[in-house]
N, C-alpha and C positions, 0 to 999 in steps of 0.2 A: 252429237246427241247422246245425251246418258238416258240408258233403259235398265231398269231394275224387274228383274225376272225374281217373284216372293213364292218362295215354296212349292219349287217343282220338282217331282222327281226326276228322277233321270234314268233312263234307260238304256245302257251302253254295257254291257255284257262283257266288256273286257276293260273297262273303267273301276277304275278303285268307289265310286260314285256311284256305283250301279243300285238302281232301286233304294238312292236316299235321296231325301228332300230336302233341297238347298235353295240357296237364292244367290243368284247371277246378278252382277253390275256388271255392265256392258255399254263402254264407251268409244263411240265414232267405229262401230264393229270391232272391236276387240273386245274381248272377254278380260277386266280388269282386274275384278274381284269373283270366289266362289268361299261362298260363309252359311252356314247355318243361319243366321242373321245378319244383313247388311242395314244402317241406319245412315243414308246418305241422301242429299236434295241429286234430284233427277227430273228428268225429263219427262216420262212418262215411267207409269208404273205397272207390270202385269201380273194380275192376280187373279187366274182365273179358278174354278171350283176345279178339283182334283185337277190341275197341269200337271203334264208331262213331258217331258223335252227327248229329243233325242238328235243325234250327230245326221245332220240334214238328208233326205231320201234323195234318192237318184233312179230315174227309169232309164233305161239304155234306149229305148226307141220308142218316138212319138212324133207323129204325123201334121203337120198346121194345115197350109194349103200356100201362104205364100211363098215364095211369088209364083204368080201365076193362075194358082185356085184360091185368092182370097175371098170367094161366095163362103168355102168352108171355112175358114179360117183365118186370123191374122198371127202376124209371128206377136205383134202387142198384146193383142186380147190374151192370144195362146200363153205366151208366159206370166199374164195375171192369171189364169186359169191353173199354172200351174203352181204357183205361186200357192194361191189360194187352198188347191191340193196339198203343201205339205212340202212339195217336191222344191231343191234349191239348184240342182243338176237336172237335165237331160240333155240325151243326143236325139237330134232330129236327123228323121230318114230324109233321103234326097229325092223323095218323089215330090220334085215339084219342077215349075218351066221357069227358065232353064233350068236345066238339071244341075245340081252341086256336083259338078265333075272336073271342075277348075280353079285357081285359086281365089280371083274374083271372087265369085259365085260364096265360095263358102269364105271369104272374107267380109263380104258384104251380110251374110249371115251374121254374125259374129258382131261387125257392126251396126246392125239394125238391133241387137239386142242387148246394147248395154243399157244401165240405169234401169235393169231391173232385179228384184228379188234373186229369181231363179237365173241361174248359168246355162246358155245353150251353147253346147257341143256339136257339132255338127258331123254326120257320116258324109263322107264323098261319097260319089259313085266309081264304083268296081271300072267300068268301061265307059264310054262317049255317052255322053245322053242316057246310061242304062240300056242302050243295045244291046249289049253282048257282043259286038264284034267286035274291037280294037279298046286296049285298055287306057284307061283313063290318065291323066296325068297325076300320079299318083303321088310322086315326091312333092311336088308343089301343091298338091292339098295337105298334105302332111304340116305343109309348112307355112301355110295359111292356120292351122289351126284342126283340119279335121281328125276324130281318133280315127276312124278304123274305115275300110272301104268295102261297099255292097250295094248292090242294084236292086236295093228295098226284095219284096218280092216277085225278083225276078232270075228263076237260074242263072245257073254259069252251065250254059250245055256244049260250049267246047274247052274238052279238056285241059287242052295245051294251055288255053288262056289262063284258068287255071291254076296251071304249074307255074307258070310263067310271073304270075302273081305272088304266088307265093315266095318264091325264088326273090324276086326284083324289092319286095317292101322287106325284106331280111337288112338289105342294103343301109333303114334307117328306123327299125325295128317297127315297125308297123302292123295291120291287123288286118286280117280279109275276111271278112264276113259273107255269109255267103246264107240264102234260104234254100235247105232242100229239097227239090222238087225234080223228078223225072217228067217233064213233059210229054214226052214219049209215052208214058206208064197213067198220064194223069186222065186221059180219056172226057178232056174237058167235064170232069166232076166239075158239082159245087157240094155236094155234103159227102161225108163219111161214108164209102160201101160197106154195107151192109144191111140187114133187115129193114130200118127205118127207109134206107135209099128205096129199097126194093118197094115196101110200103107204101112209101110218096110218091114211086114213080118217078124218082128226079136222079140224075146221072151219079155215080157214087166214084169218088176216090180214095183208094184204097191205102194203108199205109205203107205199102211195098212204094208207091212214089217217092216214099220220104227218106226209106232203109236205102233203098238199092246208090241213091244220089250220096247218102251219108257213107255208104262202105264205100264208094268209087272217091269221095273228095279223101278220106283216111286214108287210102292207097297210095292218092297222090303226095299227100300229106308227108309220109312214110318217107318219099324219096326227095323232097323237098325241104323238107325244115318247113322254118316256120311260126306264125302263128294265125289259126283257125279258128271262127267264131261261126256255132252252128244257130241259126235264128229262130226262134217258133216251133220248138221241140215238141211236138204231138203225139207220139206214139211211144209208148212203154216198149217196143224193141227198139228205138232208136238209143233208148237208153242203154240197155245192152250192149251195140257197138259204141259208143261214146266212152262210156264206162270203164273197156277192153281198154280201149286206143289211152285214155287218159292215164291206166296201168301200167301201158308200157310207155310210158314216158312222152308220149307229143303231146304237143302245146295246144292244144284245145279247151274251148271254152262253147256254153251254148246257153241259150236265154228258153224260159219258157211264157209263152203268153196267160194274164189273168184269166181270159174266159175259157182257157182249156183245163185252169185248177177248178171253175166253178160249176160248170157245164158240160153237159153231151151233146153226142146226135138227139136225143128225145125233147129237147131241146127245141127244135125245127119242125114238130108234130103240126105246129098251129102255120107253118108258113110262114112266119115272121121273119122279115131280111133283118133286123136287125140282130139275128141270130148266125148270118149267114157270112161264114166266117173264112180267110184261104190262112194258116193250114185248116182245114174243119174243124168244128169239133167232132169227136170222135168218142170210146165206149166209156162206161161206168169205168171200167177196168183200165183204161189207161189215163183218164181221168186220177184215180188210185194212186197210178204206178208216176205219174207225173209230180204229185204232191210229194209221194217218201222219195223222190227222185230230188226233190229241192231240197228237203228235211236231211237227206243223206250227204247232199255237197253235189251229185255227180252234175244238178244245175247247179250254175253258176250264179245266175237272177237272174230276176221277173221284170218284165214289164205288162203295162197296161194294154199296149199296142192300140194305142189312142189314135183312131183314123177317123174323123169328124168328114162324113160326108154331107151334101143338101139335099136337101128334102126332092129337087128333081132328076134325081139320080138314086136315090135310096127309098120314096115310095112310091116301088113301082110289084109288081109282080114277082114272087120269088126267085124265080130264073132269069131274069131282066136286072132287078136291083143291085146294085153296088155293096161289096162287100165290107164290113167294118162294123167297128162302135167305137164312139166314145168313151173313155174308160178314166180320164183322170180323178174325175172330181168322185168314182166311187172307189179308187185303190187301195186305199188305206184303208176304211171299213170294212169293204169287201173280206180283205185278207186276215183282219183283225177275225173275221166273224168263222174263219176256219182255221187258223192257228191261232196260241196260246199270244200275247202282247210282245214278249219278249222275241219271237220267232218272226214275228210280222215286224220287228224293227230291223231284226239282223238279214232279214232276205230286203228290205228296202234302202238298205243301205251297202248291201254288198254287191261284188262288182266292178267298184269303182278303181281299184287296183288294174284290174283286166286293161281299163280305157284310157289310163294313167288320168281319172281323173280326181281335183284334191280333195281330201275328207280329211278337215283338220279335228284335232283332238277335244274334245271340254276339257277344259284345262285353261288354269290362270294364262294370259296372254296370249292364248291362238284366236283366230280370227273367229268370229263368231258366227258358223252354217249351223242353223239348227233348226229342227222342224218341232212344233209346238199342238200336243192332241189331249184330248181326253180318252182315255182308252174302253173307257167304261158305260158307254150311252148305245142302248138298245134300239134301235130303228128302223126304218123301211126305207130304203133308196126311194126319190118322189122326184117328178119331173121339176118340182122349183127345187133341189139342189144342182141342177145343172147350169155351169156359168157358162160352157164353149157357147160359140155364134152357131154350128151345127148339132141339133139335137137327136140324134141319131144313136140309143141309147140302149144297151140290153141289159142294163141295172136297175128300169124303175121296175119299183115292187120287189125287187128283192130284199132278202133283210142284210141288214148291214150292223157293224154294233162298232162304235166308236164315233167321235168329231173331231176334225181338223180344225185349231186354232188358227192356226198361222204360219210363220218361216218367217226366217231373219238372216241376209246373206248380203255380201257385198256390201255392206254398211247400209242395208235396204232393211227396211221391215212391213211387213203385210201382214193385216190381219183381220178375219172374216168376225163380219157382224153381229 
């Protein structure tokens, strides 16, 4: 199939291409032709008002349901979903039955989602099932395909295992991810301690959960080697120790979630679960400190942490409900609507080295991953922009300023209405 992409800009910040507008002939997913002007019969033709392209987005973690909880989710629907967001990569967490803790498992992943747009990557789980007690077969998911291993959000509360982890994926250079959290310290919170907690009357967790779990994994880290992926970075002192450790030279990496760039505890005033978030959100001030924490490098990148739960599990009572949002279909605006267009391309595309996953070049004859927006359309996040099967959403009404065109990957092209 020949696609002729007419007068898009390009936004690739270490491309000679950057911020000029060209036009793409793009044959059976290769990028054939890049010209100022191309006059060629094709197959179809894209011409949309101010295009702009860039080297396809990747979220490191996002949630479906199957198998298993297909009420939320299907891996089908989910990667037209994501598809339709922009995105041409993601890794999906392994919270689902069974667990992605074996080759199978996340082979069968893998093969449930070809023939489509977007690439899924799959995370094994750290241990059996996501127990925590006995580690997972880790080489052979490796070898199945999965990047990196972690028990979604679920500590690692014995050490050794831990070490032992670390130690063992050296063996085939591999990745442990791991969510911070002292159980011990967590005092079954659901929001942020502090005022608001106090306010609400509802149990508060404090970011000492988060620090004290991050300086004991760094310690172990230290005597281990390594490579260390911190998940769901909430707390402007965690960045502090990340910061230190990355100084002195260990291999760490950490992601921060969308709704803790956009959002606080104040946040959770009205009670709304779809507010109600594990790690929390948390103050103005680390809110802040999370943002020049992405802008500065010491994160690595963002995800949506796109957890699509049903409606009878998530509208229920604040303390009862299920924790999550859906996040795909607002990520790209969202981000566009508090960093500059360039900034919001380089944090959705960065990353992908971490997971060893590909991000080919624009450039004559590379394979053609590219996500396709407008960067410039002022709007309000509204519940008909949402494509997932669970609607469970803490972006309507928000403002948002750009639109997603479409993605072109694997020799696939999707493109929204």
């Amino acid at each position: 199939m020949k696609i002729l992409l007419k007068n898009a800009t390009v936004i690739d910040r270490n491309n000679p291409l950057h911020c000029k507008s060209v036009s793409l002939l793009i044959v059976n997913g290769i990028i054939k032709q890049i010209k100022d002007r191309i006059d060629s019969k094709v197959d179809l033709v894209i011409e949309n008002e101010n295009l702009h392209i860039s080297r396809g987005w990747w979220d490191p973690s996002v949630s479906f349901g199957e198998p298993g909880f297909e009420e939320r989710e299907t891996i089908n629907n989910g990667l037209k979903v994501a598809a339709k967001s922009g995105f041409t990569a993601i890794g999906l967490n392994p919270d689902v039955f069974p667990a992605t803790d074996n080759f199978s498992t996340a082979s069968h992943l893998i093969n449930k989602s070809k023939n489509h747009t977007t690439s899924l990557y799959p995370i094994g789980c750290l241990t059996d099932s996501s127990k925590g007690i006995q580690m997972a077969s880790l080489f052979d998911l490796n070898q199945a395909g999965a990047i990196a291993f972690g028990d979604y959000k679920k500590s690692v509360e014995k050490s050794n295992l831990l070490k032992i982890a670390l130690e063992y994926s050296q063996t085939f250079n591999g990745i442990v991810s791991v969510y911070p959290l002292d159980e011990g310290l967590s005092n079954s919170g659901i929001i942020h301690e502090g005022s608001v907690s106090t306010r609400l009357g509802l149990k508060g967790m404090s970011s000492i959960t988060e620090t004290t779990r991050i300086a004991r994994d760094i310690e172990i880290l230290k005597h281990t080697g390594g490579k260390l992926h911190f998940s769901y970075i909430s707390s402007k002192d965690s960045l502090k120790l990340i910061e230190k450790a990355k100084t002195n030279g260990l291999n760490i990496s950490c992601s921060v979630a969308l709704p803790h760039l956009l959002f606080t505890d104040d946040s959770v005033n009205n009670f709304d679960a779809n507010f109600k978030f594990f790690p929390p959100l948390r103050t103005i001030d680390d809110k802040t400190a999370l943002r020049e924490g992405l802008l500065s490098g010491i994160i690595d990148c963002v995800t949506s942490m796109h957890e699509p739960k049903n409606l009878e599990i998530k509208n229920l009572d604040f303390c009862s409900a299920a924790s999550g949002s859906i996040g795909l279909e607002a990520f790209f605006s969202s981000m566009n609507n508090i960093f500059p267009i360039e900034k919001t391309i380089q944090f959705l595309t960065r990353g992908k080295n971490i997971f060893g996953i590909e991000d080919p070049e624009i450039e004559e004859g590379s394979k053609a991953n590219l996500s396709f927006f407008n960067p410039d359309v002022n709007s309000v996040f509204k519940n008909e922009n949402i494509l997932s099967t669970s609607k469970n959403c803490c972006y309507v009404d928000q403002p948002i300023k750009g639109e997603v065109l479409g993605s072109i990957n694997n020799g696939l092209l999707t493109l929204n209405d």
